[in-house]
C-alpha positions as CSV (number, residue, x, y, z in Angstrom):
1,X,77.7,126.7,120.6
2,X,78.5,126.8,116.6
3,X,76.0,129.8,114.8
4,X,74.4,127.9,112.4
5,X,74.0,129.2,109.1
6,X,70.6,129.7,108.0
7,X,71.5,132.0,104.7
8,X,73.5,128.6,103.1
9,X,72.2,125.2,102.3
10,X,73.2,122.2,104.2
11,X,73.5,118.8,103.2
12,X,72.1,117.3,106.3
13,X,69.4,119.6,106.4
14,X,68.7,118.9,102.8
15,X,68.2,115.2,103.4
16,X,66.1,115.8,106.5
17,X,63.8,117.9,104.1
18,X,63.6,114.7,101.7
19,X,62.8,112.7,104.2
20,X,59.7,114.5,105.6
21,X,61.9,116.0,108.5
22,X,61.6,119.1,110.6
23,X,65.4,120.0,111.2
24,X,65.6,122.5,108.2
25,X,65.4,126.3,106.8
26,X,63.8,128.0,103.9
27,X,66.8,127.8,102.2
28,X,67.4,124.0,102.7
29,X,63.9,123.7,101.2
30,X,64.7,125.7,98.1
31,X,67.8,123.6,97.3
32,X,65.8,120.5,98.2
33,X,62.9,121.8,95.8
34,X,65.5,122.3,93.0
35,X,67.1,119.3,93.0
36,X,63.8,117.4,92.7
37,X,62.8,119.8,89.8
38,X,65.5,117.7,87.9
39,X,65.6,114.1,89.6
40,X,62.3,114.1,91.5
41,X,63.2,110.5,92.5
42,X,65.2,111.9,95.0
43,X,62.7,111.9,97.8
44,X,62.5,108.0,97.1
45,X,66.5,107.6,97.4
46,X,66.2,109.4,100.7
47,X,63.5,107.4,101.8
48,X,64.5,103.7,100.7
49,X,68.1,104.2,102.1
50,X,66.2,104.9,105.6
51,X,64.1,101.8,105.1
52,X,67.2,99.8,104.0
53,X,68.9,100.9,107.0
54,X,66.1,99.8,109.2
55,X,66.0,96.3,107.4
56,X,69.1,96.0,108.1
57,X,69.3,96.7,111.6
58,X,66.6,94.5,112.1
59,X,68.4,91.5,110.7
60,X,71.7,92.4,112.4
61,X,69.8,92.0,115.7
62,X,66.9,89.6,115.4
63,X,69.2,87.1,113.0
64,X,72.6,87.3,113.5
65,X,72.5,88.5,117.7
66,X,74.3,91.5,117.1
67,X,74.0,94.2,120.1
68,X,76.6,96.7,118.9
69,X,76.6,100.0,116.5
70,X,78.8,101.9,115.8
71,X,76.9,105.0,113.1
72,X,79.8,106.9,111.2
73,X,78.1,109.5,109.5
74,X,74.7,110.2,111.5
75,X,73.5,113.0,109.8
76,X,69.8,114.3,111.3
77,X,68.0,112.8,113.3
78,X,64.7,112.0,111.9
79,X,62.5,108.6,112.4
80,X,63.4,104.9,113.3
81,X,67.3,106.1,114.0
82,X,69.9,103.0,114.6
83,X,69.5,103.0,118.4
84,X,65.6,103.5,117.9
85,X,65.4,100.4,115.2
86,X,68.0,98.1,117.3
87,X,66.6,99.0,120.9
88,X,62.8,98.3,119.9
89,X,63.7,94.6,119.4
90,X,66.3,94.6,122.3
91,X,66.8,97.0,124.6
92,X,69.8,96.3,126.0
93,X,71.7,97.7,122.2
94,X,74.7,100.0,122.5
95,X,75.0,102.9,119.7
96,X,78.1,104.6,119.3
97,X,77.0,108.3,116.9
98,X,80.0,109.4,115.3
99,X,79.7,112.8,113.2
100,X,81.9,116.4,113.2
101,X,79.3,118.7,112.2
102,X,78.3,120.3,115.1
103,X,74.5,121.4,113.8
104,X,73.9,117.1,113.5
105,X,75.6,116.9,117.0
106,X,73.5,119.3,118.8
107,X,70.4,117.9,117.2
108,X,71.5,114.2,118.4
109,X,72.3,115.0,121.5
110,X,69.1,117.0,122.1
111,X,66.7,114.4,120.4
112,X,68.3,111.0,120.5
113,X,67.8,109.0,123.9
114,X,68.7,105.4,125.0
115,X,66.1,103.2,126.3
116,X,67.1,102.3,130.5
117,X,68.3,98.9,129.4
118,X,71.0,100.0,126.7
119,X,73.4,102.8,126.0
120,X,73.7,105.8,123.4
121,X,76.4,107.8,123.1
122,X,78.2,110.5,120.8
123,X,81.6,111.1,119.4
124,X,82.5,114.4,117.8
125,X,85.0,112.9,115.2
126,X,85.8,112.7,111.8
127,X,85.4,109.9,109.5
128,X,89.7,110.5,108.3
129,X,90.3,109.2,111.5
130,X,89.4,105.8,112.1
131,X,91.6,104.9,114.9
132,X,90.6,107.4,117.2
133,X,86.9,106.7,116.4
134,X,87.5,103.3,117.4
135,X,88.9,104.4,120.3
136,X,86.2,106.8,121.2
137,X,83.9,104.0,120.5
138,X,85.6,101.3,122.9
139,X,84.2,103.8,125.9
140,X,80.9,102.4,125.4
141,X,81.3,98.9,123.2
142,X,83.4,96.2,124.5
143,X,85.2,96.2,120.5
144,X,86.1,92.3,121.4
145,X,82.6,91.4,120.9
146,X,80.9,91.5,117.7
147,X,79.9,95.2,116.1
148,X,78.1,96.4,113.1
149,X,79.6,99.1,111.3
150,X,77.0,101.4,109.9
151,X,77.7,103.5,106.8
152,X,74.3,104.9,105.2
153,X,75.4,107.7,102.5
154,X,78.7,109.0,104.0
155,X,81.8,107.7,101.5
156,X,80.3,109.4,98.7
157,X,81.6,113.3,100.5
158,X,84.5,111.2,100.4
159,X,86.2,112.5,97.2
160,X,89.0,109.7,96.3
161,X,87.5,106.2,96.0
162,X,90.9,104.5,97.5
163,X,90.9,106.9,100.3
164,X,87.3,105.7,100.9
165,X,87.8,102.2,100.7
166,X,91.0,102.3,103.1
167,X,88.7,104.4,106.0
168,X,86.1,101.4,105.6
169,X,89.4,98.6,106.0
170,X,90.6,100.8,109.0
171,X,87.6,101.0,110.5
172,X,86.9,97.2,110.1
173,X,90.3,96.4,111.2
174,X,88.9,97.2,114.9
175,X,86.4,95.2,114.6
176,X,86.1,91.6,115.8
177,X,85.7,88.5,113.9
178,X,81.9,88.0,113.2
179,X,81.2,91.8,113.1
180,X,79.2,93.7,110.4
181,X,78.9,96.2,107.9
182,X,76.0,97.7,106.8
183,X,76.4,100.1,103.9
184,X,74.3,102.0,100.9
185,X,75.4,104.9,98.7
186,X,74.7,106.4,95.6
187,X,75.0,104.7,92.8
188,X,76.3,105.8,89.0
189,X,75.1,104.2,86.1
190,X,71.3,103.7,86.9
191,X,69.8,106.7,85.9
192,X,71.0,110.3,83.8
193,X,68.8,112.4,85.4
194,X,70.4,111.3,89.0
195,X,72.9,111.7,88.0
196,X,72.9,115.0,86.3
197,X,71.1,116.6,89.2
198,X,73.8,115.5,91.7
199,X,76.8,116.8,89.6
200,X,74.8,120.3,89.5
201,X,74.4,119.9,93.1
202,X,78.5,119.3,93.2
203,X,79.0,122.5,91.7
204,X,76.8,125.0,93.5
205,X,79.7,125.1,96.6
206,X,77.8,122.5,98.8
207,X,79.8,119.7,100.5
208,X,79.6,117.4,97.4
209,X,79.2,113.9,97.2
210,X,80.0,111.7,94.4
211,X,78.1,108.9,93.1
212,X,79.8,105.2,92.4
213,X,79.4,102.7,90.2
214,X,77.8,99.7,91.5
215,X,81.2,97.3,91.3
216,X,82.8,100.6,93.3
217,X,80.8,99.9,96.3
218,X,80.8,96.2,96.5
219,X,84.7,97.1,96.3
220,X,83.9,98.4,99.9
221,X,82.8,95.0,100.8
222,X,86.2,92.9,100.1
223,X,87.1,90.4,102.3
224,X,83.3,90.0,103.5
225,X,81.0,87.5,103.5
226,X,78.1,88.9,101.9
227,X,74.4,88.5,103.3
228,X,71.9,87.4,100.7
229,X,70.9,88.8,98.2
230,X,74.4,90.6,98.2
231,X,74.9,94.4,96.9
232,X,71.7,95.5,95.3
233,X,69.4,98.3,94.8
234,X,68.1,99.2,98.4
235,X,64.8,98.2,98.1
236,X,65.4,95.0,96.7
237,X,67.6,94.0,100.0
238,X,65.2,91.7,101.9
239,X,61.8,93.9,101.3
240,X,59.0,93.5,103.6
241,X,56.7,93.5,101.0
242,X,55.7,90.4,98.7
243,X,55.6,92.9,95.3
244,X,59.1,93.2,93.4
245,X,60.0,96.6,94.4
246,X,61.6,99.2,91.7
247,X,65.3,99.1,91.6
248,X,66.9,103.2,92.5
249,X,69.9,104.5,92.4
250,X,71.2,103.7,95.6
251,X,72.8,100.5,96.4
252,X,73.9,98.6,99.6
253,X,74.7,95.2,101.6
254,X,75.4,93.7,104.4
255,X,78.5,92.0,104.7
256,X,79.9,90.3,108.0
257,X,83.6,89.6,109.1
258,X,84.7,86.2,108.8
């Protein structure tokens, strides 16, 4: 088993911190704790991209029938996980984890179950290789059948926006006609602070990740057919609550494969 590092902070472990999770280490905390001492509204970025991420599950499986995942970028495990959202209103789901950072692997693996009825599994792969995620994948999803592709926060470590856009095509390219994606990430141009707190997090020697403008990551969606509303602000995709909710700095969609 891979040592893990407890004298470094980790980006995984970070976001588990924001979000209220268990899965971290004094020094996770202390990185955490700085970054909100510049952008506090961190914690709420962490937060609504969960509850997007939930929404949209939901709708992928009580709206448009979908029974597939396939998660490229787990990260932690923390609460209401793909498989746990999607297998709650149908059991019978299939989840496909994909990560390559063994301390997120071993947590998976130890805390992630399937209900009797449907299937999780894990693949130990990188996101630079599509094909043989897909591959890895079509072990447990029959990849004829319509899948949603779930990206929550991962393209941003991606450091060249092409490169990112042609992993999403790739990926897609696997998929069936009337497949999904699901995807939210960081967004530039909303708010200074954000910004200026995450390119001093860039520069401390953590695995960076680079906020987007917004038209960037509806560029991720080409050749979709976008679910209403479209690419907004997280919260404002389909909230459960009547009140207008506060646009963030993290924006997403769903888009589905014609």
């Amino acid at each position: 088993m891979t040592e893990i590092d407890t004298s470094v902070p980790h980006s995984a472990r970070i976001w588990n911190y924001w979000l209220g999770g268990k899965d971290n280490y004094p020094v996770d905390e202390a990185a955490g704790d700085a970054y909100t001492a510049v952008f506090p509204g961190i914690v709420t970025i962490a937060r609504s991209s969960r509850a997007f991420l939930g929404r949209t599950i939901r709708y992928l499986v009580e709206e448009a029938g979908v029974r597939q995942f396939l998660d490229v970028g787990t990260g932690l495990p923390t609460v209401d996980n793909t498989h746990e959202v999607a297998q709650r209103s149908a059991p019978e789901s299939k989840i496909v984890y994909v990560d390559n950072d063994p301390l997120v692997l071993a947590h998976a693996r130890a805390l992630l179950t399937s209900t009797p009825e449907g299937v999780t599994a894990y693949e130990d792969l990188s996101l630079y290789d599509p094909e043989r995620i897909l591959q890895a994948a079509a072990k447990t999803l029959d990849l004829t059948r319509p899948t949603a592709l779930i990206m929550s926060g991962i393209l941003g470590h991606v450091a060249d926006y092409d490169q990112a856009r042609e992993l999403v095509s790739r990926l897609l390219a696997g998929l069936p006609s009337g497949s999904y994606l699901s995807l939210n990430e960081g967004s530039r141009g909303t708010d200074p602070d954000y910004e200026h707190a995450q390119d001093s997090y860039n520069e401390t020697g953590a695995v960076p990740y680079f906020l987007r403008p917004i038209e960037q990551i509806t560029g991720y969606f080409e050749g979709l057919e976008l679910v209403e509303p479209g690419i907004v602000s997280v919260p404002l995709w389909r909230p459960d609550t009547d009140a207008t909710p506060t646009p963030i700095g993290q924006h997403g969609g769903v888009g589905r494969k014609p």
